[in-house]
N, C-alpha and C positions, 0 to 999 in steps of 0.2 A: 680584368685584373687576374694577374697569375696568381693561382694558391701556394704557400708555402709549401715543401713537399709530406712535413710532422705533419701538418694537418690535411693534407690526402691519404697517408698512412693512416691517420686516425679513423675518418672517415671510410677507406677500407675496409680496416678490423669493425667497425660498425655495421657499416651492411654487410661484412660476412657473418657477423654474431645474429643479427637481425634475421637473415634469410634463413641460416641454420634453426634459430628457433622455428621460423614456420613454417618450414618445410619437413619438420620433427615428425615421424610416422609414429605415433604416439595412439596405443588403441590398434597396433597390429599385435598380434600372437607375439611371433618372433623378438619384434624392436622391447616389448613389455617384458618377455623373457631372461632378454640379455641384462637389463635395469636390474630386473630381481636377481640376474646372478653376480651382475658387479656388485650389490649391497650384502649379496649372499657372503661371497667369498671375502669381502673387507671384514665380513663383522666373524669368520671362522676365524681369519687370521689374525684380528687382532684380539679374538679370544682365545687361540690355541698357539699365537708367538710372541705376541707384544712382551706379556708379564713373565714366562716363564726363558723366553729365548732372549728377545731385543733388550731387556732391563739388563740382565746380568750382562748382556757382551759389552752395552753403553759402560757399565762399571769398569770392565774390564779394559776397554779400549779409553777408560778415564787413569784408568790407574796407569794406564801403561804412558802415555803421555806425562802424570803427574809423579812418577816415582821412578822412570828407567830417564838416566840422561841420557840426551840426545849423541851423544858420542857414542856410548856404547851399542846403543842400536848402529850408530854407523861404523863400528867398529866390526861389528859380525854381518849387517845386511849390505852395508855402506858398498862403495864405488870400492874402495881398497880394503876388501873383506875377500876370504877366500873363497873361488865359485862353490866349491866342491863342499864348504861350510854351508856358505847363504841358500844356495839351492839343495842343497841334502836337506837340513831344516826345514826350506818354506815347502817340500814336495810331497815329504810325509808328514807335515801338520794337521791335515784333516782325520789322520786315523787317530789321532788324540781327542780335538774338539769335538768330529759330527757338527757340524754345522750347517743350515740351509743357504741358499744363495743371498739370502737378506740380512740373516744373522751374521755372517762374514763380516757386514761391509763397515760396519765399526771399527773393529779389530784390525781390518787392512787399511782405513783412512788412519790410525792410531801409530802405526809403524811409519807408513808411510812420511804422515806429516814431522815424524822423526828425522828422515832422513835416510831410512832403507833407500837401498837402488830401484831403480824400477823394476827390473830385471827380477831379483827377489821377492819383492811386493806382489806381480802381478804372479810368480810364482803360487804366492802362501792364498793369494784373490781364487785359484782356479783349486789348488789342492785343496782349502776348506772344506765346503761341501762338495767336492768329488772325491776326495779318498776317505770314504767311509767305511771302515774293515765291516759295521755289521749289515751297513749295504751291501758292500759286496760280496759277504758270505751269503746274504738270503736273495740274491741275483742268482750266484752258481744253483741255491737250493731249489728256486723258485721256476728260473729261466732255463737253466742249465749249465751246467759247467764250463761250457767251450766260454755265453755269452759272462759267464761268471771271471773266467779267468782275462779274458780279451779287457773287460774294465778294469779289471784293476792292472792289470800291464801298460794300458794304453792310459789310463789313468794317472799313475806317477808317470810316467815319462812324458805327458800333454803339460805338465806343470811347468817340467824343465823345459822344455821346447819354447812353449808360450813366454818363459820367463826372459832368453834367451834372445828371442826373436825381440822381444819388446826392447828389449837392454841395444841391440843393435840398431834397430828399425829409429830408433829418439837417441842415437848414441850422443849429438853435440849438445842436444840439451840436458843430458844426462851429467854427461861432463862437466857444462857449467854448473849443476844445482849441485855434486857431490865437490867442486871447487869449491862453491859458496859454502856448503857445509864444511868443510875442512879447515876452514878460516876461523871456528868458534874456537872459541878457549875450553881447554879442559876444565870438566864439571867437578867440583870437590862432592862425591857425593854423601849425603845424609846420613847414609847408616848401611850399615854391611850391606853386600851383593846377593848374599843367603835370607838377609829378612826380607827383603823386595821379591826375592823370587819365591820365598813359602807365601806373601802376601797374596800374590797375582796367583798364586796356583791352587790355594783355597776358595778364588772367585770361579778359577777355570771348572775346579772340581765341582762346585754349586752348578753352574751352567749345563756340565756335563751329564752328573746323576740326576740333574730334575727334568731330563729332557733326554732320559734312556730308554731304549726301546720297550715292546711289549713281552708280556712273562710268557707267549711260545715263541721266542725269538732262538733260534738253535743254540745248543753246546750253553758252555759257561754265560751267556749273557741272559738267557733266561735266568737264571738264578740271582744274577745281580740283579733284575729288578724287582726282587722279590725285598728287595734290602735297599731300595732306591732310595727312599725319604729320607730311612737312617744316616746312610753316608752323606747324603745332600744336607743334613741337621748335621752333623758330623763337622762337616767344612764349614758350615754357618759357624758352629761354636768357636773353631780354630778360626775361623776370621774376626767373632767378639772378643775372644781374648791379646789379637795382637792390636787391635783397635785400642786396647784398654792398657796393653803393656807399652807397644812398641811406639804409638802413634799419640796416649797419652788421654782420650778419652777417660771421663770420671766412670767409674764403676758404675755404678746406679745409674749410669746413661745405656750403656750396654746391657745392662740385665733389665731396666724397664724395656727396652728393644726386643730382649729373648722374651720377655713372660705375654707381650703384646702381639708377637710374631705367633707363637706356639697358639695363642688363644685364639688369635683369626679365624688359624687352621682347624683348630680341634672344635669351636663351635661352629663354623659352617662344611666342614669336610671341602673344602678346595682348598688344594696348594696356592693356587691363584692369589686369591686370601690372603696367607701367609705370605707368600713374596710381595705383596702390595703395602702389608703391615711393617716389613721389613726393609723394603723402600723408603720408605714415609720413614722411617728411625733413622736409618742413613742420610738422608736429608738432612733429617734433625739435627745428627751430629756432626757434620762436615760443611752442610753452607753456612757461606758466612765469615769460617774461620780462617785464620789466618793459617797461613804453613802450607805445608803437602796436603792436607786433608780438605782447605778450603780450595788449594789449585786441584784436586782431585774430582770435587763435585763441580767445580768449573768448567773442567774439561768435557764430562760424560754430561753436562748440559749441555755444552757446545756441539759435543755429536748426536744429541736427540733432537736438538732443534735445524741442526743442518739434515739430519737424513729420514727423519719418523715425516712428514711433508712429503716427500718425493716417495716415500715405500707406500704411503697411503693411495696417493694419485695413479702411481701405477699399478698397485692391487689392483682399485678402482678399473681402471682403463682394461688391465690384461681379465676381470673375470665379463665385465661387458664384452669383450671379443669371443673371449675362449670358454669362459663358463668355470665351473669347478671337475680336479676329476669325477667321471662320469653324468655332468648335464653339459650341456649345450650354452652356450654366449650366442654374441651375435653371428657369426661363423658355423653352418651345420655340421656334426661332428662328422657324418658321412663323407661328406668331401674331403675330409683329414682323411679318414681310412681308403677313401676311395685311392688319394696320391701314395700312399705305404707304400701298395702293396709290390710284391717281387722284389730283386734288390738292384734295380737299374741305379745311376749313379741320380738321378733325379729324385727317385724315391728318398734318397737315403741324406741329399741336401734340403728336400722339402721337412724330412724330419728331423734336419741338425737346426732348424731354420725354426721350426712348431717348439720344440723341445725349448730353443733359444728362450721363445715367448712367454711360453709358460711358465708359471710358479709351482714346483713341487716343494711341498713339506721334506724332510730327511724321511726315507724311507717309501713314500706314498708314489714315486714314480715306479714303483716295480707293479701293484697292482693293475697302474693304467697299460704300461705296457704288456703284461699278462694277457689282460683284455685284447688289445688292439693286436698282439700274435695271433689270439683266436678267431679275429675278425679277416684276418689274411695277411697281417705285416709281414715284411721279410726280417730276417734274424739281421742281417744288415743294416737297414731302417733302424730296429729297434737299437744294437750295439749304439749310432748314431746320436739316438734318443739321450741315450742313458748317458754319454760324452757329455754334449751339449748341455741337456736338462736341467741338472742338480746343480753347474754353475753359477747357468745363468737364468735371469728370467727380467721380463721387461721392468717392472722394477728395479732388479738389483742394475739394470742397464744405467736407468736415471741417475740411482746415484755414482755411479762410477761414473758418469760426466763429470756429474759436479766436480768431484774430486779429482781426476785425473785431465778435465776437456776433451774438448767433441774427437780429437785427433786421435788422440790416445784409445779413450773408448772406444771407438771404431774400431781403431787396430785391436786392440783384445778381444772384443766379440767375434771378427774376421777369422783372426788367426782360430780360436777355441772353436767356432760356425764350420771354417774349410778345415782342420784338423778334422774334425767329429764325422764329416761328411764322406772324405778319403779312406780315413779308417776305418766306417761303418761300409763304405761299397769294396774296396776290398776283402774286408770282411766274408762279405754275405759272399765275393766272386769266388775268394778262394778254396773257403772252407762249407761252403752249400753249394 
């Protein structure tokens, strides 16, 4: 009797799960290693991004669904928006936010599921965490100037390119989905254009100041973060008061919110604390209810539960391969420094390629690569690195599937992979 083919499929995935567990080198150095640095780096990351990064951008990429009608976003990002508009915007976005490759991917499923063009979208996807003014000032300080100015040139103009390329490469399906979009009715909307944009940009400000650099970061930025809480409490209060004015929350919902939020903080000394306490109030006050405020905590559910899954698993996966900067995954790091080195064109796509994989924090790829020049990278390689790197990481790979499909994702990692790779080997040929 023939088997059906579901259940040779099934049977498959059975004795491939079966032979995998026991064949599991479990009790070598290396395989026990990489174990500890997948649990290592999930539990750094979801203690140094989860509460302070991923909470506020889910906010933000809730608001922006819950409070910007879907016209207007297609008005400025949309298919009939002007290039020289939607891409000036999405290209220098990141020297506003700072954001890491994971932190992004809210805020660009947020637009997108708007109704932004592709073109724009994967724009504002690549400029987040790569144009970073205080990244790229402490690259020129750090690396040096040539590899300081070569990012951030090559940096805005990878945004527009990538944006461009993608807009053309899916142009008939582009077409059809800004048809379909064009066909909605105009939105009456809610309440001035001025309250929604100070709303959103008191979240953007929280996001920003609680997740500023360190106090020797060069010039004026050290000094901001001498005054980081303040502002970031600053934008907290301007967002209880429009809660309370513009959106209609009771008083005493929002001031037990501030005395419960402040008290987290000042009796355990972690911000963490405080934005957990401040979480939990917004909750309080927004699920449940009806209006913008209950589609608001709707939405930034909807993206915590489609994307905090897929950033966990790939955390997971990418520090079992690759480790954290400076240990070892399952991959020895020698072998990475051994392919750097010189700036042959190989060199420099093995490290648009590594760079691709990995997760760096905002700022933490200038120390690895610091390192790995010392060990014999070529400047090449490294420019490469620092293209790729800060975009993307396998992670943020997974959820851009989801949200975009295998086709798409592909093409954006490619194009952002062989850009990094061409402009990191000409790099190093022309100018070393």
């Amino acid at each position: 009797m023939k088997l059906p083919s579901a259940e040779l499929k099934t049977a498959g995935w059975l004795v491939g799960i079966l032979s995998l567990l026991y064949f599991l080198p479990v009790g070598t150095p290396r395989f026990d290693d990489a174990v500890k640095e997948s649990l290592e780096l999930a539990k750094w990351y979801a203690r140094e991004h989860v509460i302070l990064c991923l909470v506020p951008a889910f906010f933000i990429a809730g608001a922006i669904g819950a409070f910007i009608s879907q016209n207007s976003v297609i008005r400025y990002l949309g298919g009939k928006a002007r290039p020289l508009v939607a891409y000036g915007v999405a290209s220098v976005s990141g020297t506003i936010l700072a954001v890491c490759s994971c932190t992004v991917l809210p805020l660009f499923a947020g637009i997108y599921r708007l109704g932004a063009g592709l073109g724009p979208a994967t724009a504002f996807l690549y400029s987040g965490p790569a144009i970073n003014a205080l990244a790229i000032i402490l690259t020129a300080r750090i690396l040096g100037w040539e590899i300081g100015l070569a990012r951030a040139v090559a940096a805005v103009a990878f945004s527009v390119v990538i944006g461009v390329a993608m807009a053309w490469l899916f142009r008939k399906e582009e077409r059809q989905r800004q048809a379909a979009a064009m066909q909605l009715p105009e939105d009456d909307p809610h309440r001035p254009l001025w309250q929604t944009t100070s709303f959103i940009a008191a979240l953007v400000g929280i996001l920003v100041f609680a997740n500023w650099g360190g106090a020797g970061d060069p010039g004026g930025f050290g000094t901001v973060h001498a005054v980081k809480w303040p502002l970031t409490g600053g934008f907290a209060i301007l967002l209880g008061l429009m809660l309370w004015r513009w959106h209609g929350r009771p008083a005493w919902q929002v001031l037990a919110t501030a005395i419960v939020t402040v008290a987290a903080g000042t009796l355990t000394g972690r911000p963490e604390a405080a934005f957990l306490a401040a979480t939990a109030g917004l909750a309080w006050m927004t699920a449940g209810k009806g209006g913008e405020l209950g589609e608001w905590f709707d939405q930034t559910w909807s993206f915590a539960k489609q994307i905090i899954p897929l950033l966990v698993g790939g955390v997971l996966v990418a520090g079992f391969l690759l480790g954290r900067p400076g240990q070892e995954g399952l991959i020895p790091s020698e072998w990475i420094t051994s392919l750097l080195g010189g700036n042959s064109f190989g060199a420099n796509a093995f490290a648009a390629v590594a760079g691709a994989l990995m997760y760096f924090a905002t700022l933490t790829e200038i120390p690895v690569i610091q390192g790995l020049l010392g060990s014999g990278m070529g400047k090449g390689p490294a420019l490469a690195l620092l293209l790729a790197g800060p975009a993307l990481s396998l992670p943020n790979m997974i959820v851009i599937r989801s949200i975009l499909g295998t086709r798409k994702a592909l093409a954006f990692v490619g194009l952002t992979v062989g850009l990094s790779t061409v402009t990191g080997w000409a790099f190093g040929a022309f100018f070393f």
